[in-house]
MARMARPA-400329 format. One line per 10 residues: number of its first residue (from 1); for each residue x, y, z of C-alpha. Coordinates in steps of 0.05 Angstrom, whole numbers. Layout:
! residues N
NUM	X,Y,Z  ...
! end
This chain:
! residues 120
1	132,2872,-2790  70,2826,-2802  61,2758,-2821  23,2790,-2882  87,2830,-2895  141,2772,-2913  181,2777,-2971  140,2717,-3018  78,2770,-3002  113,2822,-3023
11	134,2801,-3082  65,2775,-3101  39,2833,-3085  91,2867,-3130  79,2819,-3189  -4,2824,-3182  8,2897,-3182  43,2899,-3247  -11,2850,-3277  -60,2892,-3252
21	-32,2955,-3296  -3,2913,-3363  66,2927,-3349  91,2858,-3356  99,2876,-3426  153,2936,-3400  200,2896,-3353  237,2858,-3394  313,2840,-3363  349,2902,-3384
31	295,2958,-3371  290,2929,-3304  361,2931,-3291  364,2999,-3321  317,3016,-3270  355,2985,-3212  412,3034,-3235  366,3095,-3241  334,3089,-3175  400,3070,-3141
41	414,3145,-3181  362,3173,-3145  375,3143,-3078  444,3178,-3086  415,3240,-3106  388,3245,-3034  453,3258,-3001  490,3281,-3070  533,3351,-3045  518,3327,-2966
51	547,3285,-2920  497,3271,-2864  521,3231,-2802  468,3170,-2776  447,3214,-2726  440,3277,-2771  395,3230,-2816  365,3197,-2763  335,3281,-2743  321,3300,-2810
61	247,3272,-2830  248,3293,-2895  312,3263,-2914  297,3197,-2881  232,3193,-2918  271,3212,-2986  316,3163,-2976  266,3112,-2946  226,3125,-3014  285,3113,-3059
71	304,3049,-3023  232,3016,-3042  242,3030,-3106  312,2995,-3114  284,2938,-3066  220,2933,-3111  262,2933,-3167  314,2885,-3152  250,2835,-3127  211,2842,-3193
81	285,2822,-3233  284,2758,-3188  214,2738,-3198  213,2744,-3260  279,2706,-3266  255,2655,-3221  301,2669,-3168  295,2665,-3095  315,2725,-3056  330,2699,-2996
91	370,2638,-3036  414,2696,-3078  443,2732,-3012  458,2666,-2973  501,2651,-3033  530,2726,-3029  542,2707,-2962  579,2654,-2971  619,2674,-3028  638,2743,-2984
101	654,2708,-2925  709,2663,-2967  734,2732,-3002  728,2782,-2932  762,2735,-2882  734,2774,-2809  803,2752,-2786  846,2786,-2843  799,2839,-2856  779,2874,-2800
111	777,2947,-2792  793,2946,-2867  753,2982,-2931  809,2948,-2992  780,2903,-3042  782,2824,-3040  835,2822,-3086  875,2866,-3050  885,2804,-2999  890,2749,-3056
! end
């Protein structure tokens, strides 16, 4: 990755490229998070009725590009609801961070899938 390629860039690039096209008009809050859900949909849809191992994904181009393309789009997404909420990325998932460390203790949950509140 590039110094031209850091997250702040991306997301300006993101914004100037809905300027660019009038869409600022389009993303209000809930048809952006409608589209977070729809491409997450889609991302889905690219192993819906398969279960590929890493490795099997890792050999299949096509699928690694289909999911590669669907990823963007939840990323992009998911950036354009933060900028236009004023939120910092980077900010948001140290918080997350924090607040799942404190719920997923390493030490009690290891080797486990249950829920947080399964351990309360």
């Amino acid at each position: 990755m590039s110094d031209g390629d850091s997250l702040a860039n991306i997301m300006q690039r993101l914004d100037s490229f809905v300027e660019q096209r009038d869409w600022n008009q389009f993303h209000s809050i809930k048809n952006i998070v409608a589209s977070v859900g729809i491409e997450a949909a889609e991302l889905t849809e690219t192993v819906q009725w398969t279960n590929p191992s890493v490795e099997d994904a890792k050999a299949d181009q096509e699928l690694i590009q289909n999911i590669s393309h669907e990823t963007a789009d939840v990323m992009m997404y998911c950036l354009r609801l933060c900028s236009i909420l004023n939120l910092d990325p980077i900010q948001i998932m140290n918080d997350k961070f924090a607040i799942n460390r404190m719920k997923y203790p390493a030490d009690v949950v290891r080797g486990s899938s249950a829920k947080y509140t399964e351990y309360e």
